[in-house]
N, CA, C and O atoms as a Tripos MOL2 file, in Angstrom:
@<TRIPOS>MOLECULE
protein
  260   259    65     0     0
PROTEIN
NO_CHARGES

@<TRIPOS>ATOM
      1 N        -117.2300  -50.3170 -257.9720 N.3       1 UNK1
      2 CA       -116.1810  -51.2980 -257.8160 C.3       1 UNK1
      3 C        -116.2900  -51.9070 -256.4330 C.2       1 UNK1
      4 O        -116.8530  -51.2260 -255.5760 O.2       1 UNK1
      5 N        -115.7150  -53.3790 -256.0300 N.am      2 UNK2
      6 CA       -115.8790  -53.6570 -254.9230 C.3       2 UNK2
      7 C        -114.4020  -53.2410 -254.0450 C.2       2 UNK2
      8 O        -113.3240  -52.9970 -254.5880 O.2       2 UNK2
      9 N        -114.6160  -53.2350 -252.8670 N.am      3 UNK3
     10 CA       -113.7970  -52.7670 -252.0380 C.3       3 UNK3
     11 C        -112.1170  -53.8660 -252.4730 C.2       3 UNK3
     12 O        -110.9900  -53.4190 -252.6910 O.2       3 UNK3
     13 N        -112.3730  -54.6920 -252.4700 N.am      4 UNK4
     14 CA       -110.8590  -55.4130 -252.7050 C.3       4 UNK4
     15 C        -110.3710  -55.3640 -253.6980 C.2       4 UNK4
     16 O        -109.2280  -55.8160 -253.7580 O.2       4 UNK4
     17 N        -111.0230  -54.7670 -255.0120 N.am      5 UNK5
     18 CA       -110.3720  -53.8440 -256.1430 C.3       5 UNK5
     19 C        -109.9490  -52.4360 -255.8330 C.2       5 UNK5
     20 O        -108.8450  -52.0160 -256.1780 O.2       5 UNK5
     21 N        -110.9020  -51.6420 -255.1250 N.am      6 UNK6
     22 CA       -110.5830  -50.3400 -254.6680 C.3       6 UNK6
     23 C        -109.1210  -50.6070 -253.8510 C.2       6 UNK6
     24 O        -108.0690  -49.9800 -253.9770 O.2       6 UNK6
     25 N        -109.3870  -51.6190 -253.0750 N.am      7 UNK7
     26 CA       -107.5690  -51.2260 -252.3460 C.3       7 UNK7
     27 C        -106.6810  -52.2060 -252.9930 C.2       7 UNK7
     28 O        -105.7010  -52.3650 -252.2650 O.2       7 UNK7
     29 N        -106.6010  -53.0340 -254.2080 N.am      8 UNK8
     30 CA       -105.5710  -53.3340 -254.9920 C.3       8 UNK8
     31 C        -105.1210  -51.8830 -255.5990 C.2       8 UNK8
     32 O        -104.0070  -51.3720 -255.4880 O.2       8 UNK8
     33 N        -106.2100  -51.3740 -256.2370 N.am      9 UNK9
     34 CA       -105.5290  -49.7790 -257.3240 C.3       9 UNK9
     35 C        -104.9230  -48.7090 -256.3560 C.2       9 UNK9
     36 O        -104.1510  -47.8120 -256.6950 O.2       9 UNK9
     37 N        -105.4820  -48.9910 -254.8660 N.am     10 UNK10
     38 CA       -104.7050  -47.8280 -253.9740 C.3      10 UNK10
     39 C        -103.4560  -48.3230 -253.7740 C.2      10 UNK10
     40 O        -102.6060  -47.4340 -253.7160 O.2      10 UNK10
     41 N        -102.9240  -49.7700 -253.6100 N.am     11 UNK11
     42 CA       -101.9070  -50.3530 -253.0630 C.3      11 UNK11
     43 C        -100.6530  -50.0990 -254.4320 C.2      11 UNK11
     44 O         -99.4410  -49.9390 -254.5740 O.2      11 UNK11
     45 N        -102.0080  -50.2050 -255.2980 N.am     12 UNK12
     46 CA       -100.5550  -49.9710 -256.9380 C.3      12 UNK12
     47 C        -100.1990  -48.5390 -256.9310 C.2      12 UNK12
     48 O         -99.0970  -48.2180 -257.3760 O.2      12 UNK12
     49 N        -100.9620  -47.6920 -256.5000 N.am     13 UNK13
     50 CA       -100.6780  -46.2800 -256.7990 C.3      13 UNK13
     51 C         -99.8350  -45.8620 -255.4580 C.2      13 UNK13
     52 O         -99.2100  -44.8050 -255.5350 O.2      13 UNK13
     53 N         -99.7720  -46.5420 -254.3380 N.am     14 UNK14
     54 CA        -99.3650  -46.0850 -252.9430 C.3      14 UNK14
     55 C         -98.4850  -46.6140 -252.2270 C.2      14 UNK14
     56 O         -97.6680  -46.0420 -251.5050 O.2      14 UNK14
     57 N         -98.6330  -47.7750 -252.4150 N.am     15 UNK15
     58 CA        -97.6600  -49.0540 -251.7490 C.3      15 UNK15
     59 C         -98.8330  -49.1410 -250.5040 C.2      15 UNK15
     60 O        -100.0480  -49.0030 -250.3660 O.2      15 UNK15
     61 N         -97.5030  -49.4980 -249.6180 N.am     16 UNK16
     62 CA        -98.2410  -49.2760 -248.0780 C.3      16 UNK16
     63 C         -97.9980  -48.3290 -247.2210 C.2      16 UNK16
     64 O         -97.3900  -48.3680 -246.1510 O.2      16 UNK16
     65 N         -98.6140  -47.3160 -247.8660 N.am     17 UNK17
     66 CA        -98.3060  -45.6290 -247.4010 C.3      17 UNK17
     67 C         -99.8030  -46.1140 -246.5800 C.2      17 UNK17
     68 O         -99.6790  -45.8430 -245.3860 O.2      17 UNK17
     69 N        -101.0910  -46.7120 -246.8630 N.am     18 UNK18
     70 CA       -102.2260  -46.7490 -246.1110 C.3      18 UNK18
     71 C        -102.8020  -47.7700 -245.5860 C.2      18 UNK18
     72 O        -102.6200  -48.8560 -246.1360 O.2      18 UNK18
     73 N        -103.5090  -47.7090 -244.5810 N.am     19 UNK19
     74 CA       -104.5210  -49.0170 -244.1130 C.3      19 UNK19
     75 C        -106.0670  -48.5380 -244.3450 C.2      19 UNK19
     76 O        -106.7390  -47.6120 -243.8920 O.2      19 UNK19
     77 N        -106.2820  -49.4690 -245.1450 N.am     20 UNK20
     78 CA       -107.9670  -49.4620 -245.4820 C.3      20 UNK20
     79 C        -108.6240  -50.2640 -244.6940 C.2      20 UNK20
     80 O        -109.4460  -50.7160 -245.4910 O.2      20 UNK20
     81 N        -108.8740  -50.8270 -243.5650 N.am     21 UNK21
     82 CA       -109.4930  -51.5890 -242.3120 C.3      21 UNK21
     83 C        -110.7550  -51.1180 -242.2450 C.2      21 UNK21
     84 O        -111.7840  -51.7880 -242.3330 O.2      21 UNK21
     85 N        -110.6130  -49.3700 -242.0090 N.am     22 UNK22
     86 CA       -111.8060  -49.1600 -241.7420 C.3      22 UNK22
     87 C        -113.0340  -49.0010 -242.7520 C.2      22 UNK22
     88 O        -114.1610  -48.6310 -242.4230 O.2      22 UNK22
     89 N        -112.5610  -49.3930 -244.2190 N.am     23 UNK23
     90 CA       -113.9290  -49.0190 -245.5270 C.3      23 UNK23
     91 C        -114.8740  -50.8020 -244.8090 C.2      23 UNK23
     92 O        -114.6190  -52.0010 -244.6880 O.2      23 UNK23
     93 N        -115.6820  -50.0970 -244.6130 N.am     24 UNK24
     94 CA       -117.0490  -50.9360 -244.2970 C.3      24 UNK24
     95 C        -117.9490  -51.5510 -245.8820 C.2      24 UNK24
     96 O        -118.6560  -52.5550 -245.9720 O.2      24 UNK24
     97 N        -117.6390  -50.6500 -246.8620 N.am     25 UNK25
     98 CA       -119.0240  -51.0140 -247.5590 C.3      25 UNK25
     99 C        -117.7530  -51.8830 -248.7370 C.2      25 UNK25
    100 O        -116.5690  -51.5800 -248.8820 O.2      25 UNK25
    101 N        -118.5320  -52.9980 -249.4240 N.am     26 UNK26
    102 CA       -117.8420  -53.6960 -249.5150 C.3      26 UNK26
    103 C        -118.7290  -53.3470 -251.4160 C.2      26 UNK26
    104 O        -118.3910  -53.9620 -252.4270 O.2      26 UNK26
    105 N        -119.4980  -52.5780 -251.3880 N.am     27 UNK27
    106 CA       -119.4320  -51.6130 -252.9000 C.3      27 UNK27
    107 C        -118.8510  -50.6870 -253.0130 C.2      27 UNK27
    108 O        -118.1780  -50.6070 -251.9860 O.2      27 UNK27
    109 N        -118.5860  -49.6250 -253.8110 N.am     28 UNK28
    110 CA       -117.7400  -48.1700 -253.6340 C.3      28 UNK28
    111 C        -118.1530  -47.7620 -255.1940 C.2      28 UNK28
    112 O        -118.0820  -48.3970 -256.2460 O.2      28 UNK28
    113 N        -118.5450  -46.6260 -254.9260 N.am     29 UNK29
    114 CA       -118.7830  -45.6030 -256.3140 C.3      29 UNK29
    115 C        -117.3620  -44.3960 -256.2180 C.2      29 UNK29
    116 O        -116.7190  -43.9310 -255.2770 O.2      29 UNK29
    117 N        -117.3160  -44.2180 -257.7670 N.am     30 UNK30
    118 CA       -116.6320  -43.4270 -257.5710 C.3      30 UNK30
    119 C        -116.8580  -42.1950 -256.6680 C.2      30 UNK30
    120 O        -115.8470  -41.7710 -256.1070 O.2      30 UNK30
    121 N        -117.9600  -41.5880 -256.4520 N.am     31 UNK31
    122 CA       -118.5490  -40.6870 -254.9320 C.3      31 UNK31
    123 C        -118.3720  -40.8310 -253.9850 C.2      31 UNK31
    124 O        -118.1780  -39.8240 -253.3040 O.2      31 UNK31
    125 N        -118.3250  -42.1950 -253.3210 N.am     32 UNK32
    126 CA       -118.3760  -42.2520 -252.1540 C.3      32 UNK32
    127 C        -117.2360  -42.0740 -250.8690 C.2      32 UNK32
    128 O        -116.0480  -42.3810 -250.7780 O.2      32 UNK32
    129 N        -117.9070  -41.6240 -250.2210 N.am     33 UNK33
    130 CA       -116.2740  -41.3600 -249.3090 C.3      33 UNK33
    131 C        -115.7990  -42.8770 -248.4790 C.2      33 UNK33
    132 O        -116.4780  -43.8470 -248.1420 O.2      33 UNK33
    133 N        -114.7920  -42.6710 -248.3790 N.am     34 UNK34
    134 CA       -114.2530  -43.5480 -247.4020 C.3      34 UNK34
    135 C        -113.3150  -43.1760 -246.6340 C.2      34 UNK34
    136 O        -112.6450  -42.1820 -246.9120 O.2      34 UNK34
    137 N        -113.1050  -43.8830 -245.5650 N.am     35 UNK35
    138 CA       -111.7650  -43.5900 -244.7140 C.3      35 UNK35
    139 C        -110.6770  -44.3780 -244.6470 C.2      35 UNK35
    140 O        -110.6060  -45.5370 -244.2410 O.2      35 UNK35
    141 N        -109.8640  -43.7000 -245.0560 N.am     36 UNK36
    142 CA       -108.3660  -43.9650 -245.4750 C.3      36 UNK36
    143 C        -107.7300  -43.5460 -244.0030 C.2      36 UNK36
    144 O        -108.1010  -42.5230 -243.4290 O.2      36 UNK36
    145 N        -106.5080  -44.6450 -243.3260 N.am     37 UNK37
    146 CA       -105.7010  -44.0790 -242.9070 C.3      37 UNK37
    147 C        -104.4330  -44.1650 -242.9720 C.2      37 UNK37
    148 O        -103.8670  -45.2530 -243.0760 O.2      37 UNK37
    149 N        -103.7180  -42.8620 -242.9120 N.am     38 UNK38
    150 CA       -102.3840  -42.4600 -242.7460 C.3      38 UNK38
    151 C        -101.4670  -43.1700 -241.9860 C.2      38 UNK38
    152 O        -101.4530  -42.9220 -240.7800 O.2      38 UNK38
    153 N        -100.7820  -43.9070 -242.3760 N.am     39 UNK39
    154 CA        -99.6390  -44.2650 -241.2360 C.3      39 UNK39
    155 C         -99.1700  -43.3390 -240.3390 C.2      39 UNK39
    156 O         -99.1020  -43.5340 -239.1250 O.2      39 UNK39
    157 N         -98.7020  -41.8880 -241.1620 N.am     40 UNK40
    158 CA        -98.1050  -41.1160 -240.5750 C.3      40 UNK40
    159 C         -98.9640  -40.0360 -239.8720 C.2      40 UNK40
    160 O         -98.8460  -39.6800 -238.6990 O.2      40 UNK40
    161 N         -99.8850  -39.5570 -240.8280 N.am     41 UNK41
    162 CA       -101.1720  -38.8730 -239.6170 C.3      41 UNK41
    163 C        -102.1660  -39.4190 -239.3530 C.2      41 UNK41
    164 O        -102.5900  -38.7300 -238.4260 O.2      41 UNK41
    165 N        -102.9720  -40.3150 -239.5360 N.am     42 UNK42
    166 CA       -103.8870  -41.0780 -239.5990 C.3      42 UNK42
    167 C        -105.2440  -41.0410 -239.8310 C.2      42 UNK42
    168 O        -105.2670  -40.5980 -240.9800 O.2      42 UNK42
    169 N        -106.6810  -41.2540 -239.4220 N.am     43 UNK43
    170 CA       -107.5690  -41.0360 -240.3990 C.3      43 UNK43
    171 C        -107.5540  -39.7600 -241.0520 C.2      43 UNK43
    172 O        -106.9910  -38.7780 -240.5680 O.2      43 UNK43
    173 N        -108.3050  -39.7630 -242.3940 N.am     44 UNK44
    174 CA       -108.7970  -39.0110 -243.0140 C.3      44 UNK44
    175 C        -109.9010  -39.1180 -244.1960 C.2      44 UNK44
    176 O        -109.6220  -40.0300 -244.9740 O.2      44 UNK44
    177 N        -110.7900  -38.5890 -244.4430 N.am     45 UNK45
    178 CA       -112.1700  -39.1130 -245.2110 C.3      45 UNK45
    179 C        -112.0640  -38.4280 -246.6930 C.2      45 UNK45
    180 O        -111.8410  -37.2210 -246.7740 O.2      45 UNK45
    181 N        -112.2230  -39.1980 -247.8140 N.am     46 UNK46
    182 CA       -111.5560  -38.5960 -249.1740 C.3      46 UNK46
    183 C        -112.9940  -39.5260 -249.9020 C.2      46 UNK46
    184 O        -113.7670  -40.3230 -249.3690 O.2      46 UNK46
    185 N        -112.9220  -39.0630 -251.1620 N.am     47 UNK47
    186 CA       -113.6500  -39.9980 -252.1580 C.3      47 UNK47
    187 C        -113.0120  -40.4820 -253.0280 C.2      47 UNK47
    188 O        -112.0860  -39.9720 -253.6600 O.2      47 UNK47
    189 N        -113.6040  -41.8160 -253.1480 N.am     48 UNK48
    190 CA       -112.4380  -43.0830 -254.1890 C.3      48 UNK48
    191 C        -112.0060  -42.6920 -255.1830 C.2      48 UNK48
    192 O        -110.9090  -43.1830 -255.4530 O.2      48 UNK48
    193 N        -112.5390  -41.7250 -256.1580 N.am     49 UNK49
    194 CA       -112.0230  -40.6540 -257.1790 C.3      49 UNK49
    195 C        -111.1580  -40.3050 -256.6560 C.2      49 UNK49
    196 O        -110.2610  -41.1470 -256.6210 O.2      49 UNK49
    197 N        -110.9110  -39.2440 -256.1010 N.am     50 UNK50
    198 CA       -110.0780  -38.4210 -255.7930 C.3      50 UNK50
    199 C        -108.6450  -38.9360 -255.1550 C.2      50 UNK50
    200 O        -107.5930  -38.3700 -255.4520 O.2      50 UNK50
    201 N        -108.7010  -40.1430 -254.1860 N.am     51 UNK51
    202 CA       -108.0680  -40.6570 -253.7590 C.3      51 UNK51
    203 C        -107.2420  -41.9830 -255.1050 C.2      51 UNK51
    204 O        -106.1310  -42.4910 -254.9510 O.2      51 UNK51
    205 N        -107.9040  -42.1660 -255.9460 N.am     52 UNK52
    206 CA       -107.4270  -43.0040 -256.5990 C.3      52 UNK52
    207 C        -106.8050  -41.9580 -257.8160 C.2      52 UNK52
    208 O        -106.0700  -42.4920 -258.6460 O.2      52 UNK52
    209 N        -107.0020  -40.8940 -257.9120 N.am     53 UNK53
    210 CA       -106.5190  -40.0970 -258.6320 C.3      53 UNK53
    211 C        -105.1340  -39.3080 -258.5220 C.2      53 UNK53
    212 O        -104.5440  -38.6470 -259.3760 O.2      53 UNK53
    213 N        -104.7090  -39.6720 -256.8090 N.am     54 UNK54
    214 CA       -103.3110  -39.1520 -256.9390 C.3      54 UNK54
    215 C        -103.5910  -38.1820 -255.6400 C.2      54 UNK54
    216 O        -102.6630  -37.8620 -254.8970 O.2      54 UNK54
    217 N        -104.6500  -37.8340 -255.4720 N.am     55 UNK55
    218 CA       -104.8640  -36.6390 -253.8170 C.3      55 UNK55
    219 C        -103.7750  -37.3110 -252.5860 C.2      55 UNK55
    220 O        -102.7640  -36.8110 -252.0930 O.2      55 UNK55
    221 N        -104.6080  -38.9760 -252.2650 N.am     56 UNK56
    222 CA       -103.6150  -39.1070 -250.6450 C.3      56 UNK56
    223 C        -103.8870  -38.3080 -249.6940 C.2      56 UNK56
    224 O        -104.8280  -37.5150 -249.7010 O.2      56 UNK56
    225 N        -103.1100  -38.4540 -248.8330 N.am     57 UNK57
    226 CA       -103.2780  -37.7690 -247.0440 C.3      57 UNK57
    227 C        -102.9920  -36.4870 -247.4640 C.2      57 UNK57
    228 O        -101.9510  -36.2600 -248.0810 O.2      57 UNK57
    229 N        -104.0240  -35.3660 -247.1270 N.am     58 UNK58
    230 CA       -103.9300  -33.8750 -247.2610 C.3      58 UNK58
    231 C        -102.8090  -33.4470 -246.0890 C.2      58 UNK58
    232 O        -102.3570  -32.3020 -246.1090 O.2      58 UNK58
    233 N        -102.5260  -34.0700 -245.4240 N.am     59 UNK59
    234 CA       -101.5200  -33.6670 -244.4720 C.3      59 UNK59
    235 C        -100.2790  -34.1010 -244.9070 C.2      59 UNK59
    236 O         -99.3460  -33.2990 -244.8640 O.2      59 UNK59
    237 N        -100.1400  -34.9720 -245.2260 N.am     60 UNK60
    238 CA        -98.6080  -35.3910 -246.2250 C.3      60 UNK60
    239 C         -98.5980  -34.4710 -247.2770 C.2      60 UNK60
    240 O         -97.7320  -33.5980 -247.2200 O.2      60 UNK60
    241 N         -99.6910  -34.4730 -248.6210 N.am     61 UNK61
    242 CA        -99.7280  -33.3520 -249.3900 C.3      61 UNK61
    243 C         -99.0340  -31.5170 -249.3600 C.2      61 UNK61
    244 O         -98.2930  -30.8370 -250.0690 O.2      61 UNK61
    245 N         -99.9570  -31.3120 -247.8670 N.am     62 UNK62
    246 CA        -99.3760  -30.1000 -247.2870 C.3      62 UNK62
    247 C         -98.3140  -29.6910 -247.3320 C.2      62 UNK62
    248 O         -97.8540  -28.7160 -247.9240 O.2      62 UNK62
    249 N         -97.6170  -30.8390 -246.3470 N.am     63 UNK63
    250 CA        -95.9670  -30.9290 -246.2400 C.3      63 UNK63
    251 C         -95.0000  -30.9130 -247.2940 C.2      63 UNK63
    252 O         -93.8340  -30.5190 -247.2980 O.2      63 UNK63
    253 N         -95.9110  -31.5600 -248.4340 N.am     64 UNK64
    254 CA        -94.9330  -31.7190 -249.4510 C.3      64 UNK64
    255 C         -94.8160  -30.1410 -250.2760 C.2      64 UNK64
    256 O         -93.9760  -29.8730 -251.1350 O.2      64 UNK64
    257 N         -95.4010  -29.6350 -249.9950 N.am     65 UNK65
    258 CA        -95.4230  -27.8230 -250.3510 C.3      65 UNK65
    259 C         -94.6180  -26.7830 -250.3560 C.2      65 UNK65
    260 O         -95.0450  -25.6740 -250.6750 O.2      65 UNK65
@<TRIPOS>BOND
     1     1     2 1
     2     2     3 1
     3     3     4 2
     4     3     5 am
     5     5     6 1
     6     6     7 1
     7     7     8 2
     8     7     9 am
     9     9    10 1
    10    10    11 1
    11    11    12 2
    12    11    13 am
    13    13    14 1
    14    14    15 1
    15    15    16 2
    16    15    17 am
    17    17    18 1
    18    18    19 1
    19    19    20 2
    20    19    21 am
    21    21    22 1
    22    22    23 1
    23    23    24 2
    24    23    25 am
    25    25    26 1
    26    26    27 1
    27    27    28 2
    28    27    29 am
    29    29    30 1
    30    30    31 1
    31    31    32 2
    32    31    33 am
    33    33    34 1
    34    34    35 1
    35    35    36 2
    36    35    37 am
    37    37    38 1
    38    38    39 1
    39    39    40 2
    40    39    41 am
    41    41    42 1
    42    42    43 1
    43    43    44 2
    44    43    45 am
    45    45    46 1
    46    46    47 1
    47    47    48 2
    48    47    49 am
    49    49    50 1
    50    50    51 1
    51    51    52 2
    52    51    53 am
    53    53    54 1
    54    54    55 1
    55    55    56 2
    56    55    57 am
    57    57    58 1
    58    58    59 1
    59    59    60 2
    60    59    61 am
    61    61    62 1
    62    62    63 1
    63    63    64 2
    64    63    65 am
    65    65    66 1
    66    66    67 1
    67    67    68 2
    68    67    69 am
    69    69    70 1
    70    70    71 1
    71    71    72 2
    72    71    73 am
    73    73    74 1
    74    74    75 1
    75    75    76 2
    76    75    77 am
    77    77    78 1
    78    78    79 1
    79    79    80 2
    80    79    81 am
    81    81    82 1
    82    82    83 1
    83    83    84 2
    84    83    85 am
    85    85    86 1
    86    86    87 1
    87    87    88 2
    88    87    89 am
    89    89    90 1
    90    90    91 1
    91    91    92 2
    92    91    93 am
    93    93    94 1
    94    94    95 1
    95    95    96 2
    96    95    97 am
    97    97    98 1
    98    98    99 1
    99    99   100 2
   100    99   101 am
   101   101   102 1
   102   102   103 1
   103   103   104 2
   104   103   105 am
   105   105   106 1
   106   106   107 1
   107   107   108 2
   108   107   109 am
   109   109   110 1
   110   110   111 1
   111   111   112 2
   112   111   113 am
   113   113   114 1
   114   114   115 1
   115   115   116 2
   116   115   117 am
   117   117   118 1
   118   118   119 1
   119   119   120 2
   120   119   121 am
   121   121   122 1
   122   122   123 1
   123   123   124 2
   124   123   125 am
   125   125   126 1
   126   126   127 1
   127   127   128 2
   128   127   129 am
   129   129   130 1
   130   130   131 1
   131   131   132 2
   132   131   133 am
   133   133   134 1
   134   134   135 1
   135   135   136 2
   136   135   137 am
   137   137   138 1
   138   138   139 1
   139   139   140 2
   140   139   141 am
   141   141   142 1
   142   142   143 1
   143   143   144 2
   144   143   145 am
   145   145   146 1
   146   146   147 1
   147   147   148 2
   148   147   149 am
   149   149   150 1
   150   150   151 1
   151   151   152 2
   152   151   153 am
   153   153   154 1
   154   154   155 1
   155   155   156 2
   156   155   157 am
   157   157   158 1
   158   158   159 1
   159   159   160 2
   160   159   161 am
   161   161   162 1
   162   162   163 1
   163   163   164 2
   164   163   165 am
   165   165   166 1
   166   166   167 1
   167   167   168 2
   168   167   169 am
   169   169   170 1
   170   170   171 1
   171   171   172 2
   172   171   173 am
   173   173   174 1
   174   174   175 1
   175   175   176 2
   176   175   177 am
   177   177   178 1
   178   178   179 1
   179   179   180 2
   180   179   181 am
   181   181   182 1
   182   182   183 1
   183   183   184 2
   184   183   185 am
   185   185   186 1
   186   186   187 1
   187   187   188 2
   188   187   189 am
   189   189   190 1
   190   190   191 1
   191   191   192 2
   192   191   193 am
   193   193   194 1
   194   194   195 1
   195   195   196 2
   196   195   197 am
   197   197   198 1
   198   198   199 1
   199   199   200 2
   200   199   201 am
   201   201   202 1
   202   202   203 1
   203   203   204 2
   204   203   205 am
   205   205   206 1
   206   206   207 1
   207   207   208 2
   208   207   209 am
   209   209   210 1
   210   210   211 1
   211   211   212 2
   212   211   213 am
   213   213   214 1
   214   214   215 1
   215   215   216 2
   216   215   217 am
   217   217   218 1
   218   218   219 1
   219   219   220 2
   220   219   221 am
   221   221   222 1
   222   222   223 1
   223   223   224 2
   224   223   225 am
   225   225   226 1
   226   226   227 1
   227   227   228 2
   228   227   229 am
   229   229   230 1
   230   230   231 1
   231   231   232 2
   232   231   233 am
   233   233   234 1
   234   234   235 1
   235   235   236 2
   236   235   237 am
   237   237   238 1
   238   238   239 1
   239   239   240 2
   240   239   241 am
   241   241   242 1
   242   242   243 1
   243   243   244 2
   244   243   245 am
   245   245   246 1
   246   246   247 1
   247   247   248 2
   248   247   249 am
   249   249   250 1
   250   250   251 1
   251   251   252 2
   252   251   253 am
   253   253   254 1
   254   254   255 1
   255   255   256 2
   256   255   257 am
   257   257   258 1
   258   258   259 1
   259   259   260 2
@<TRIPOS>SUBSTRUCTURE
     1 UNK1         2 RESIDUE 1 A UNK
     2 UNK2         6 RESIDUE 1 A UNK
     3 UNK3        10 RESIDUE 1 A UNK
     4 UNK4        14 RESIDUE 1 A UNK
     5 UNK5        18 RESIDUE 1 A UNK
     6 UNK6        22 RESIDUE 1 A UNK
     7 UNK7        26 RESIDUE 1 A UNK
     8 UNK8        30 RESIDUE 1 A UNK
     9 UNK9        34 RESIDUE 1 A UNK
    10 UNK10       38 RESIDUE 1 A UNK
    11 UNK11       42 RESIDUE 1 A UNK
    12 UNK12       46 RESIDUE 1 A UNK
    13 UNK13       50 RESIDUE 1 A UNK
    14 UNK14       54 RESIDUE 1 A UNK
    15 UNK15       58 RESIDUE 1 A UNK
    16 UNK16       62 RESIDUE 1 A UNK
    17 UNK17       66 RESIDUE 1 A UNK
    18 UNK18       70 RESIDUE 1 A UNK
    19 UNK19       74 RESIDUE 1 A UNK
    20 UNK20       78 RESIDUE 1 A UNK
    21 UNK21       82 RESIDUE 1 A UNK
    22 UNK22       86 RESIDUE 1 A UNK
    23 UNK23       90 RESIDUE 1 A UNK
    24 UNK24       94 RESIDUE 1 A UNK
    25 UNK25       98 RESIDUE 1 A UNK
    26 UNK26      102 RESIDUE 1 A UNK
    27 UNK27      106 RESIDUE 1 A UNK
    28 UNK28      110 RESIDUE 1 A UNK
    29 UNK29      114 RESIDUE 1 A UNK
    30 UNK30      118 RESIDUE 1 A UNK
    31 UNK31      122 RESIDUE 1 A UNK
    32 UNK32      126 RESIDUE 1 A UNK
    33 UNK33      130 RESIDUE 1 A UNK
    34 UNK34      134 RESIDUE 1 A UNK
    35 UNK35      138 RESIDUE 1 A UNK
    36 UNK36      142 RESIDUE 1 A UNK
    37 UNK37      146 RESIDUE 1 A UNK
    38 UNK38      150 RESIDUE 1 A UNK
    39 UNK39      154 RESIDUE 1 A UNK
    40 UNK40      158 RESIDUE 1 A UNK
    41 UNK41      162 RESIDUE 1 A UNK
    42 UNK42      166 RESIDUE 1 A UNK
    43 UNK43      170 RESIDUE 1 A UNK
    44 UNK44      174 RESIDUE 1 A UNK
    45 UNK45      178 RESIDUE 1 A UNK
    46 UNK46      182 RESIDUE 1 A UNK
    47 UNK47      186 RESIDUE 1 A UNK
    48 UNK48      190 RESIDUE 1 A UNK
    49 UNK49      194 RESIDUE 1 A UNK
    50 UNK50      198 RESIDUE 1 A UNK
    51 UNK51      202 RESIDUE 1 A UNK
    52 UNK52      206 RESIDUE 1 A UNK
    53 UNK53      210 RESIDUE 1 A UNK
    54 UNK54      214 RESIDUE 1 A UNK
    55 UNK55      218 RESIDUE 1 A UNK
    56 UNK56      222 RESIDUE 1 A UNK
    57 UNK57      226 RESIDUE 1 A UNK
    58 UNK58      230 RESIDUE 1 A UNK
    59 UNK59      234 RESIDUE 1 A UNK
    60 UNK60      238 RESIDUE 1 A UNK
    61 UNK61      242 RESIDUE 1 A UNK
    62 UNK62      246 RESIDUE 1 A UNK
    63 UNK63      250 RESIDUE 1 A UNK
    64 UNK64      254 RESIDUE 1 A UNK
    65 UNK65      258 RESIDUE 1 A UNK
């Protein structure tokens, strides 16, 4: 998928819980990592699967525990 689909489906699943600034590659497999950051803790490196699947900031996650 290209990157400005990848952060429409993050923005539907997230709002603006994130800033995607820093994804460079402007392809994305479901494998590949990228860096997502946290408003509230900030970077963190996930894969577009996983992240589009509902994971999010492992440090927000945590908290929510």
């Amino acid at each position: 998928m290209c990157k400005e689909e990848f952060i429409k489906k993050a923005k539907e699943l997230y709002g603006e819980k994130f800033d995607y600034k820093n994804i460079t590659d402007n392809k994305l497999e479901s494998y590949s990592t990228v860096p997502i950051i946290c408003l509230k803790h900030g970077i963190f490196y996930t894969s577009v699967y996983d992240f589009l699947h509902g994971e999010g900031c492992f440090e927000c996650n945590r908290k929510d525990n």
